[in-house]
N, C-alpha and C positions, 0 to 999 in steps of 0.2 A: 743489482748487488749493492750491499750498505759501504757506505765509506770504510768502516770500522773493518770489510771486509775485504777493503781494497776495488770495492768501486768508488765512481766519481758521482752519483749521483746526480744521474744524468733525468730532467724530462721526460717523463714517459705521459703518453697522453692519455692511455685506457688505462693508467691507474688512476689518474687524475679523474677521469669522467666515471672511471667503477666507486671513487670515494664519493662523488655529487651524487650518484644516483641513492648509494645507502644514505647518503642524509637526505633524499629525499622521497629513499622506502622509510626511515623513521617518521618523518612531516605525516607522511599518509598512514600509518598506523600509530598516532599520537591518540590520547584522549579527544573525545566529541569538540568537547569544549574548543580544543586547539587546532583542529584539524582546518585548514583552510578552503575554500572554496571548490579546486579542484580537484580538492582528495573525495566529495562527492559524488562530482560528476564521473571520477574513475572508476568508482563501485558501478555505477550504471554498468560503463563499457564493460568492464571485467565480468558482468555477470550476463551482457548479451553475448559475451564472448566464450561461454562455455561451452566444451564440445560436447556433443547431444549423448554419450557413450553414458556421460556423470548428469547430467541434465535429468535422465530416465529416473534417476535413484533421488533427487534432491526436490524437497519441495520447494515450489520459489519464494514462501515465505521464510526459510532457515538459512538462507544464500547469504552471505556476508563476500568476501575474497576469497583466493586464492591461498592466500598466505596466514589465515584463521583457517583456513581448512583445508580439506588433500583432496580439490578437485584442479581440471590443468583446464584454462584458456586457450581457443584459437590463436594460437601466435599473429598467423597471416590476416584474422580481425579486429587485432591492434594497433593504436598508433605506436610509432618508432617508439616514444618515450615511454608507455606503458610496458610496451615488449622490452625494451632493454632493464626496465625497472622488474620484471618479472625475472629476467636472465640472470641480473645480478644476484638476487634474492639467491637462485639456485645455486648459483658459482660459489655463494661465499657460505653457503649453510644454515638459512635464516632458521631457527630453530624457536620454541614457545618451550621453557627450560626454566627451575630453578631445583633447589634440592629438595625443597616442599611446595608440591601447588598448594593456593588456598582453595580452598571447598568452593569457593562461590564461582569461579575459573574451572573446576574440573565441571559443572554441574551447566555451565554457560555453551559448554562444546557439543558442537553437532553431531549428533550421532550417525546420521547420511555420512556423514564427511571428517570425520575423526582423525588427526593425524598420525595418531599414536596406534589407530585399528585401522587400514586403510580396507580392508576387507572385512564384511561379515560376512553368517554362516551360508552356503550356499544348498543348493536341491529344489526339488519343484516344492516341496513339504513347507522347506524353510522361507522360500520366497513368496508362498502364499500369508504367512504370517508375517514376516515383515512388508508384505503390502497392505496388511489388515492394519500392523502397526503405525505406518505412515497415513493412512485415510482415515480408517475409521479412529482409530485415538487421536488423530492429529499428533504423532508424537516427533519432536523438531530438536530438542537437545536431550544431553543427557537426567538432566533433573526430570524431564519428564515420562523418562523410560523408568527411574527410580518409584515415582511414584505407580505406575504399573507393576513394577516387580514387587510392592511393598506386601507384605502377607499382614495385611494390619487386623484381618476380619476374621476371629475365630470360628468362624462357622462355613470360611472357607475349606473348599473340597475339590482335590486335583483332578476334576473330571467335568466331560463337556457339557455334563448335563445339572453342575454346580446352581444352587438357585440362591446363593448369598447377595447381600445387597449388589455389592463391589460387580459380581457378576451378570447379574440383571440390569442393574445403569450402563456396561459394557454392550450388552444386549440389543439394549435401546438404540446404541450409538450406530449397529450395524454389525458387529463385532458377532461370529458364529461360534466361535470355541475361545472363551477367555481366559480359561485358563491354559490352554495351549499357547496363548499370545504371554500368559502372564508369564513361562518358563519359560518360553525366548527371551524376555527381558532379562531374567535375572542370567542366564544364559552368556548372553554379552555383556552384560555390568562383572560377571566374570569373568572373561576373555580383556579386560583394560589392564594394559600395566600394571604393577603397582603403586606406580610414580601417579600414573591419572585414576586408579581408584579409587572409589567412593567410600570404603571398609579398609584403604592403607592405614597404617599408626600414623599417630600425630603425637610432638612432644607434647610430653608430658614431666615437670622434673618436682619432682619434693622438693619443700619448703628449705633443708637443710645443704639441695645441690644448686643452690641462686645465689650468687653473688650478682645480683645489680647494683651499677653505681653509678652514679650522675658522669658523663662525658666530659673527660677535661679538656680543655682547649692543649693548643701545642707547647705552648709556654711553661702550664702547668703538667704538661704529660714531661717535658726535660727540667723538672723540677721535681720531680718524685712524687708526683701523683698517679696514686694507681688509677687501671681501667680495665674496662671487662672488656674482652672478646663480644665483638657485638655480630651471631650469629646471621641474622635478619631474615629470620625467618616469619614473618608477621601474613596474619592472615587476611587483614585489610589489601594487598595486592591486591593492585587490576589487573587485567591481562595484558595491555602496554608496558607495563613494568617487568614483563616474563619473556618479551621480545629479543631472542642474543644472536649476533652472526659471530662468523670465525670459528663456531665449533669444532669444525671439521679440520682447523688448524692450530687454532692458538687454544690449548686446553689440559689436563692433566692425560687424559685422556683422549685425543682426537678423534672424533668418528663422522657420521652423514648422521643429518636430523635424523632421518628415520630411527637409526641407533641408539643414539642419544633420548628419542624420548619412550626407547622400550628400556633402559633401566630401571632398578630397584628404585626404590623412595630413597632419597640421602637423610632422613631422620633417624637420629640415633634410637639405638634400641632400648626400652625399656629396662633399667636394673634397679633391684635393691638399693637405697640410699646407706652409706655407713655412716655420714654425722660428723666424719673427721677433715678438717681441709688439711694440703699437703701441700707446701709450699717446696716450691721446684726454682734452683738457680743454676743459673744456664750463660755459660761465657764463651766467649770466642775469641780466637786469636790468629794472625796472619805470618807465615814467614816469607821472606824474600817477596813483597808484597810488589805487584804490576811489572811483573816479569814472569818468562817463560816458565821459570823453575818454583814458582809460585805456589804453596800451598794454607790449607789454611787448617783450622781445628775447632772441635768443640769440647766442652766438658759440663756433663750435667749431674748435682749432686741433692738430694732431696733430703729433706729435713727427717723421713723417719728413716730410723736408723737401719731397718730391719732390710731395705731397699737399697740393691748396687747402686752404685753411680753409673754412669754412660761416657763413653768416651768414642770419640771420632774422627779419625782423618781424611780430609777432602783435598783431593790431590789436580782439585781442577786449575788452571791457569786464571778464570776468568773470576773466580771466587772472589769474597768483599767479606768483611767483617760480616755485616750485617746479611750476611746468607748464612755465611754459617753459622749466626747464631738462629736465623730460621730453621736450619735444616733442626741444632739441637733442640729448640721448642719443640719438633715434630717430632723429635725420636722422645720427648720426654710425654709426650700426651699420647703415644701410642705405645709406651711402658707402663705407664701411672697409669690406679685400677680408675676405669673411664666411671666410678658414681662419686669420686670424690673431687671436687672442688678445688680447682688449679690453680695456685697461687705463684707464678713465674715470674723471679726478679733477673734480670740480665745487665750485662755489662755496656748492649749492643743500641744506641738508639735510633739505628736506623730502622729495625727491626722493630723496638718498642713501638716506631711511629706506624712500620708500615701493617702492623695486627691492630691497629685504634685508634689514632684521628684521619688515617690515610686510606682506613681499609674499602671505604664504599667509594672512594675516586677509583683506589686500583682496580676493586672488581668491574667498575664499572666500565673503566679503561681495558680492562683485559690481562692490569699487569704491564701493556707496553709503555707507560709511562716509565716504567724502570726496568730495564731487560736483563739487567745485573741478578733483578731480584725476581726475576717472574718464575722460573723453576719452583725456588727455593717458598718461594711465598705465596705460590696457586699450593701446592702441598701441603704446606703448614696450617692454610685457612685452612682446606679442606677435611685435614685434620681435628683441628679443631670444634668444628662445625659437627663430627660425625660425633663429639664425645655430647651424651647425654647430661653433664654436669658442667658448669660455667669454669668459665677462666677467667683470671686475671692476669693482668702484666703492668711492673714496675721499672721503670729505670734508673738504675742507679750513675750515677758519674764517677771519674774518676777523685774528683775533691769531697765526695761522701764515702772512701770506702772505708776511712775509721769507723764509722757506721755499722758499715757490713762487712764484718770481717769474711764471712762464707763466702763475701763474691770474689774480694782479696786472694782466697784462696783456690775457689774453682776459677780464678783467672789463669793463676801459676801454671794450674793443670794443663789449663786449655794451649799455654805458649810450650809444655812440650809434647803436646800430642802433636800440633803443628808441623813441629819440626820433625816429625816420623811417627807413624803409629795404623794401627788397622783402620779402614775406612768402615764407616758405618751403611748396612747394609739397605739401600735403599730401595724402596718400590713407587717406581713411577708413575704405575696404574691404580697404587692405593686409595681408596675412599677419592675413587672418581663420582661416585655419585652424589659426594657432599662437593662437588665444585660447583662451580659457575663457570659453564663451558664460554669462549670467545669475549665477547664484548656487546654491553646494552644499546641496542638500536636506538630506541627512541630518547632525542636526546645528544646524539653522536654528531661531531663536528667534521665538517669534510677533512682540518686535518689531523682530528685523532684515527678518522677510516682511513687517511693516507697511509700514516705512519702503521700501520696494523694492514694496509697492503704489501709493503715495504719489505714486512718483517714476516710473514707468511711467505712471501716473494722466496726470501732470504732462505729460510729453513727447508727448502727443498730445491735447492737450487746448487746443482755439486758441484766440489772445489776442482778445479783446472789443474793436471797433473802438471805442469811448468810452474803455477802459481805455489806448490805445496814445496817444489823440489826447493824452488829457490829460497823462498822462506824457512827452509829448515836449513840450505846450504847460508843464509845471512846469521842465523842464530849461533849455529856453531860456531864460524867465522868472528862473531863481538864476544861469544863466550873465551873460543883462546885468547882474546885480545885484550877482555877487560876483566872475564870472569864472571860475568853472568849476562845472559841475552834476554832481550825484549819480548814480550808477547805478540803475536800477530797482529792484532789490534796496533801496538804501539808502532809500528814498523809502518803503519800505514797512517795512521794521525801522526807520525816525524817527516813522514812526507811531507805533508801538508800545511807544515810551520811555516814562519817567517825566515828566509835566507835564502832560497831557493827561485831564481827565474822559472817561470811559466813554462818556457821552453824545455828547460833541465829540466824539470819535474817532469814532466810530461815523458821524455824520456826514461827516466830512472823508473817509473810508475808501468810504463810498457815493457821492459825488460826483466821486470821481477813474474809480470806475469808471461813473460816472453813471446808478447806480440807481434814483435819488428818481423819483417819479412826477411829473412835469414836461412841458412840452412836447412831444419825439415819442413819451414812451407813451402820448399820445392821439390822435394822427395817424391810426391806423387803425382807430377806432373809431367808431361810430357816433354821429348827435347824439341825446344835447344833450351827450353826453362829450369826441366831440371837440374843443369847441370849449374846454373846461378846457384846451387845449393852446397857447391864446391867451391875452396879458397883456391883460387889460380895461379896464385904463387906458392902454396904450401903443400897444394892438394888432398886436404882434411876437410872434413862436415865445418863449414862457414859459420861456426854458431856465436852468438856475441861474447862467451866467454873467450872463444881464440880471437875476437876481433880487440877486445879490450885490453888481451895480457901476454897473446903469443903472436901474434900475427904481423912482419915486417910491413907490411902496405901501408898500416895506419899511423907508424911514429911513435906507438905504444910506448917502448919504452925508452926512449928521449923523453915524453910526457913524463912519465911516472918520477921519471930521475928528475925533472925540475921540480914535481911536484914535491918528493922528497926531501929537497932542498929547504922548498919552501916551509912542509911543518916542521922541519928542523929549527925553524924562529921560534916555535911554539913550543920545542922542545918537546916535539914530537918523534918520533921515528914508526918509520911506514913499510910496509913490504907490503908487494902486491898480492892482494886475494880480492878474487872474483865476487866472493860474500860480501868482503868488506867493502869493497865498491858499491853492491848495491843497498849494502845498509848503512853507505854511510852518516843519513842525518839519525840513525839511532845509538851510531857508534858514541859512546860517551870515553873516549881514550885515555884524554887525562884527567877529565873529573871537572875539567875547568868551564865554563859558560866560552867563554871570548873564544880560547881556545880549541874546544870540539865545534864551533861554529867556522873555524876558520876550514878545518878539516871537511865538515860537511861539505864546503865552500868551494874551496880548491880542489877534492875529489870529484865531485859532481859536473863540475865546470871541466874536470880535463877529461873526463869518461866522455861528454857527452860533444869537446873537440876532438877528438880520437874518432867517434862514430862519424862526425862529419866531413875527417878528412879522409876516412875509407870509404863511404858514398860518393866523395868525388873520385877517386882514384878507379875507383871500381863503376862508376855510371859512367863518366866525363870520359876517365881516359881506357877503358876495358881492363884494367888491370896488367897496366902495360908497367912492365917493371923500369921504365927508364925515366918514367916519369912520378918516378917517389921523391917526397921532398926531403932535402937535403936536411943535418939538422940543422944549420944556423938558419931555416927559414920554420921549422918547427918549435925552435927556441921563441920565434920574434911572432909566429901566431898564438903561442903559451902566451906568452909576456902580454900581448895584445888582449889576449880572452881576462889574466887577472887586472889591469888595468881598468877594463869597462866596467868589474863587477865590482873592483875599489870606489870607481867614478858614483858607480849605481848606487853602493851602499850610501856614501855620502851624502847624494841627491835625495836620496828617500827621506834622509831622518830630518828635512824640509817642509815635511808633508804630513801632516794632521788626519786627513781624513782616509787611511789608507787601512783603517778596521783591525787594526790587530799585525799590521805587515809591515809596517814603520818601523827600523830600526832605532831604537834610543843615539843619542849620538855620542855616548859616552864606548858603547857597545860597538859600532862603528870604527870607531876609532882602536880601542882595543884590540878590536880581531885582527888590525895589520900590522902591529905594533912589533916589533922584534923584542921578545922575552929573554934573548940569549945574550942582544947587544944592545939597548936603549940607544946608545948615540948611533946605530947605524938601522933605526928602524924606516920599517915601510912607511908608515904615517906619523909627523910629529906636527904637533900644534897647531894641530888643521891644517898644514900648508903641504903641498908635495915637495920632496927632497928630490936635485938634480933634474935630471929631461929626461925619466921617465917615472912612472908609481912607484913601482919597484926598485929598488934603488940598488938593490942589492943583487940582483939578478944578473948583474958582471961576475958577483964573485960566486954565482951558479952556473955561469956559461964556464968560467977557467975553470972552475972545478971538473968541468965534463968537456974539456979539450975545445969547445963550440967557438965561434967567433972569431 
């Protein structure tokens, strides 16, 4: 599970060796040129190692891999590392995929071993002709079945007793009926996709639907340099550059190779040009932005008149400017008539960057370079890509928009769709066949395939009913308390800030997803265990909310009452809630830095004294009620727990190399600082006041009768 998700990102070692191995299935299907030593001698094995079922149908001069073609290797006549390189290949969906093959790639593929046709035609009739086709024509790829099926010879005659040249040289060859052989050919060049078709469309765009423009660098793209959508669909490709995994997960569309390469062609369809470009401006806006109640907006307005506008509300949490300004690019290229010339100026530049100096990293990444944007922006390309007419994209900034007045104004828009309005209707599975399913193999570093196991890991991996309840009981909790709550995400990156001991964290992080051994992980056990799933003094389900807030064993609320004292310096006021306990490093209460630091502080620190002095009472003494601590000894083990973390903090802000975890020492000092009474604070001048830290912590014992 991802940090973001509330794992700890832990070591795992078969992801670690499933990322070596895809970088070193890439190394072996690299160009000639690159290919290293052993990726030759692999071809050997893998091809002594085919089982004889596929061996019958292949002649051995057309034998290339496994993974150029749809035959399978003896597993058991492989070495360990071929065999795992082959597994992995299967695991993650090695796929030969773009939205247009080039002709010289569909025409290079084996016709024996096709991936895209794993089967041709069967019967005694038809296996005699495709045996004729593999011997006597010698025919070994598809280019050469092409030139069989071609009807080049007018004097051609569909019959066996044909005497045209074409058919007489066939003759010669050994060949008994060629034209019988000739309509199997064309036969199967039938039966291909249309994606590996040799008769698929190819772009084609009028002179009048081009907008090419020289590539600006990044400087000049946040400077108002337009740039074209750069489709890339070039027919120079090799077939190393067609190599993607992760289809099967990271995709607009997810499926199994096989799936994926019986779609359509993703080349846009042939239209009428009209001559007119249409310049489309497209803004986005965010409210209550990296919080739970977070949503965002778009607004799209197009220069001819005669055309609504677009308007849309995204009600997702995780939303960023620059998605929803991708999403409105996509709703405006899939409005606007696809033969006219898209001219898209935005407000948005993350979005400008990620359609044009960024676009061939992210495909080639998969997108998981930015996971913020990979929805919004595997869509939009693909979009894009399916319109037969070019695009452009400009950005504009905010210190140019006297300039543009129309963005000025489709901004306005976009900041009240934001705040409330219909969601724009979206299809997830749209113009899948103009994506780029997964991530390019060849090329891929162990850890961009980490980070793209990680994250496939992640998206089928379900949420823990205790992890869901809690986080939505922590939300609510800071919502009554501050008025607005954090998103998931953030609840689990506040964890892991500076202020926090290892230990505490480690707690607070196992009780949200409610790991402790408690109450129903004894439910289904047998006695005398089950019954540890019952409080012995209360006699209720032992869960960590009655251990932290109702429960007499643990001192509960003798803690709380000191700890209330204590944000009372802060000019805080506290009441106990179970949410608020475990959110507290997201609880932002008063707004103040020193101050919700100290809350985090002191919350964290007496929840996770409280668990440890009901583990003793409950392991050490069985929960013998005579042996509960009194309070003036729970006062003085309080007093003790904020003392060392007073000590710690101080110690820390010492230390230079501590990454990010060093307290500033201004910060330090601050958080103990009494805000109510300066001369009777916790910390002055760096020095401790009286014999102990806390200094004050007399006039919180008299307060509560202790001592």
């Amino acid at each position: 599970m991802l940090p973001q998700n509330g794992g700890v990102n832990l070591f795992c070692a078969e992801e670690r060796n499933d990322a070596q191995y895809l970088v070193w299935l890439g190394v072996y299907l690299a160009p000639t040129a690159l290919r290293p030593k052993w990726a030759f001698v692999a071809d050997h094995i893998f091809r002594s190692a085919m089982i004889k079922e596929h061996r019958k149908r292949m002649p051995d001069a057309g034998i290339t891999n496994p993974f150029h073609q749809c035959w399978r290797p003896n597993l058991r006549k492989l070495p360990l590392t071929l065999r795992r390189l082959y597994r992995v290949a299967k695991k993650y969906g090695l796929v030969i995929d773009d939205p247009e093959i080039p002709e010289t790639v569909k025409e290079q593929m084996s016709l024996w071993a096709h991936p895209a046709m794993p089967s041709l035609a069967r019967g005694r009739r038809a296996t005699n002709i495709l045996r004729c086709l593999r011997t006597n024509h010698a025919i070994r790829t598809i280019e050469d079945l092409d030139e069989v099926a071609e009807l080049d010879v007018p004097e051609h005659v569909n019959d066996i007793h044909c005497d045209c040249d074409n058919c007489e040289d066939d003759r010669s060859e050994g060949c008994r009926n060629p034209a019988a052989c000739q309509e199997m050919a064309q036969a199967i060049l039938a039966q291909l996709p249309e994606r590996w078709n040799l008769s698929a469309r190819q772009l084609t765009q009028a002179e009048d639907m081009r907008c090419t423009l020289e590539p600006p660098s990044v400087e000049e793209l946040d400077n108002g340099e337009t740039s074209t959508f750069d489709r890339d669909m070039r027919q120079d490709k090799e077939l190393w550059e067609l190599y993607r995994v992760f289809g099967n997960s990271i995709a607009v569309k997810p499926a199994p190779p096989e799936e994926i390469m019986q779609r359509d062609s993703g080349v846009a369809e042939q239209v009428d040009a009209s001559g007119d470009a249409l310049q489309v401006t497209v803004c986005s806006a965010m409210d209550q932005d990296n919080t739970d109640g977070a949503s965002g907006g778009f607004a799209v307005m197009f220069s001819d008149v005669a055309m609504n506008g677009i308007w849309g509300h995204i009600s997702d949490p995780d939303a960023t400017h620059a998605s929803a300004a991708l999403d409105g690019i996509r709703a405006a290229a899939e409005y606007a008539p696809p033969e006219r010339v898209l001219h898209v100026v935005t407000n948005s530049r993350g979005a400008a960057r990620a359609l044009t100096v960024h676009l061939k990293l992210h495909e080639k990444l998969g997108w998981t370079d930015v996971p913020k944007l990979s929805r919004a922006g595997r869509l939009t390309a693909a979009a894009l890509r399916a319109r037969p007419a070019d695009t452009t994209i400009t950005y504009v900034s905010k210190n140019r928009y006297k300039s543009w007045p129309e963005v000025r104004d489709t901004m306005l828009s976009a900041r009240g769709v934001a705040n409330g309005g219909e969601g724009y209707g979206e299809e997830n599975n749209a113009h899948a066949e103009s994506d780029r399913p997964g991530l390019a193999l060849v090329g891929l570093t162990q850890r961009a395939a980490h980070r793209a196991i990680k994250q496939a890991k992640a998206a089928s991996c379900p949420n823990r009913k205790a992890t869901t309840t809690n986080l939505a009981r922590i939300k609510e909790a800071i919502r009554d308390a501050t008025g607005t709550a954090p998103k998931d995400s953030q609840i689990w990156e506040d964890l892991r800030r500076e202020g926090l001991s290892r230990k505490t964290q480690n707690f607070i992080w196992k009780a949200i997803h409610g790991a402790h051994k408690v109450g129903e992980y004894f439910e289904k056990m047998p006695e005398p265990w089950k019954s540890y799933g019952r409080c012995a003094s209360c006699d209720v389900p032992e869960s960590m909310e009655h251990i932290l807030t109702q429960c007499p064993d643990s001192g509960q609320e003798t803690m709380w009452r000191l700890t209330a004292g204590l944000l009372k310096t802060k000019l805080i006021t506290f009441d106990v809630n179970y949410g608020l306990i475990l959110g507290c490093c997201s609880a932002r209460i008063r707004g103040s830095a020193v101050a919700d630091r100290l809350f985090k502080i002191a919350v964290s620190e007496t929840a996770f004294l409280i668990w440890k002095i009901r583990c003793t009472h409950r392991i050490e003494h069985d929960s013998d009620p005579g042996h509960r601590l009194p309070e003036a000894e729970l006062a003085a083990r309080w007093e003790k727990a904020m003392e060392l973390r007073l000590h710690q903090d101080l110690a820390l802000t010492k230390y230079k190399n501590l990454r990010g975890r060093r307290p500033q020492n201004w910060v330090a000092q601050s958080t103990w600082r009494d805000d109510s009474d300066y001369r009777n604070s916790l910390y002055l001048k760096g020095k401790l006041i009286g014999p102990g830290v806390l200094v004050s912590i007399g006039s919180f014992k008299a307060s509560l009768g202790i001592g």
